[in-house]
N, C-alpha and C positions, 0 to 999 in steps of 0.2 A: 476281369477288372473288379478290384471291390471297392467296395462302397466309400463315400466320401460322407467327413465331419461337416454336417450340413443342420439343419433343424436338431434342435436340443431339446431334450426331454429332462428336466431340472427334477430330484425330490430334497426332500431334507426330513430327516427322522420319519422316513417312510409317505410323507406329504406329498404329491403332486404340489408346486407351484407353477404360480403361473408367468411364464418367462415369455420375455419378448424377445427380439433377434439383438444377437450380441452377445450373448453369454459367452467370457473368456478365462482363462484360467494358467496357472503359469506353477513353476516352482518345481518339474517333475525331476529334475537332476538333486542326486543328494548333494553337492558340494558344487560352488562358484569357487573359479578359480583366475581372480582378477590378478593384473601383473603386479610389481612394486613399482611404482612410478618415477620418473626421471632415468638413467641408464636402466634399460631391461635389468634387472638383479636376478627376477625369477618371478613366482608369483606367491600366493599366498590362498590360505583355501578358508571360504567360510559355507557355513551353513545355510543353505536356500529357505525361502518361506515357501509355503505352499500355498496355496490359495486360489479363489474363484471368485468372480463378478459377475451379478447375476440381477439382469434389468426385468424388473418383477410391473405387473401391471396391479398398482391399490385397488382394491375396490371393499365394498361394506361387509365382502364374506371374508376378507382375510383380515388376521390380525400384524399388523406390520409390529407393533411394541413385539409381540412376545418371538417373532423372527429374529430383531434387534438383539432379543434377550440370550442369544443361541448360544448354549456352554457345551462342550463333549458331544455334540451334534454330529451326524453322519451325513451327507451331502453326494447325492450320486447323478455323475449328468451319463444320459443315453444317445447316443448318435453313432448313424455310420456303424451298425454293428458290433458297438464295445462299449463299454462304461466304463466311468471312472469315478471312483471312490476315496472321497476327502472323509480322513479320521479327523476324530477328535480336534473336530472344524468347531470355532467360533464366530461369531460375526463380531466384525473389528467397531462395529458403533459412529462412523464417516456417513451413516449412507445419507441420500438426498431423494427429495418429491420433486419432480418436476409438476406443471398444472398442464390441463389439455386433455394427455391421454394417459396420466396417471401415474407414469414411469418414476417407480422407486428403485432407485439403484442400491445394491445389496455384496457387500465383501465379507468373504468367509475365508479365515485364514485356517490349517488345521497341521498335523502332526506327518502325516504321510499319505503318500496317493498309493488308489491301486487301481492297475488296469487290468481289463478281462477281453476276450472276444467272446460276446452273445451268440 
């Protein structure tokens, strides 16, 4: 049996961050293929976004502006024996602080995934 996508190991431009539980991520099909609406006609195909959300814990050692700032960035999450690699990943500039335990939530959108087995 192999292993399950469970605890995530987050980096971005080679960085460890520091990720809390919930990191998701979405977009791995090239093309959405929504119907035409009203009598089925057929569908229609658009281009997926790539992307990943990533609940980051603030603290005084990290810098969240220049995270914020992220252009042409490389984003690799580890789990379950594979990784997956967000190109030419941005961060979309939405993100939010929570207060308490510090949870800054973090969206990076980028060009294409790639998967490996470790």
């Amino acid at each position: 049996m192999g292993l399950v996508f469970g605890e995530a190991e987050v980096t971005l431009n080679g960085t460890l961050l520091p990720t809390k539980k919930g990191v998701t991520a979405g977009g791995f099909g090239d093309l959405r293929r929504p119907i035409v609406e009203g009598y089925v006609h057929g569908h229609v195909t658009e281009a997926t976004i790539k992307w990943c959300e990533c609940p980051v814990t603030d603290s005084s050692d990290i810098n969240m502006m220049a995270l914020h700032n992220t252009e042409n960035g490389t984003l690799v999450i580890r789990s379950g024996g594979k990784s997956y690699t967000l190109r030419n990943c941005w961060e979309v500039g939405d993100a939010t602080l929570e207060s308490g335990e510090g949870k800054h939530a973090l969206r990076f959108e980028g060009l294409s995934w790639e998967e490996r087995t470790e």
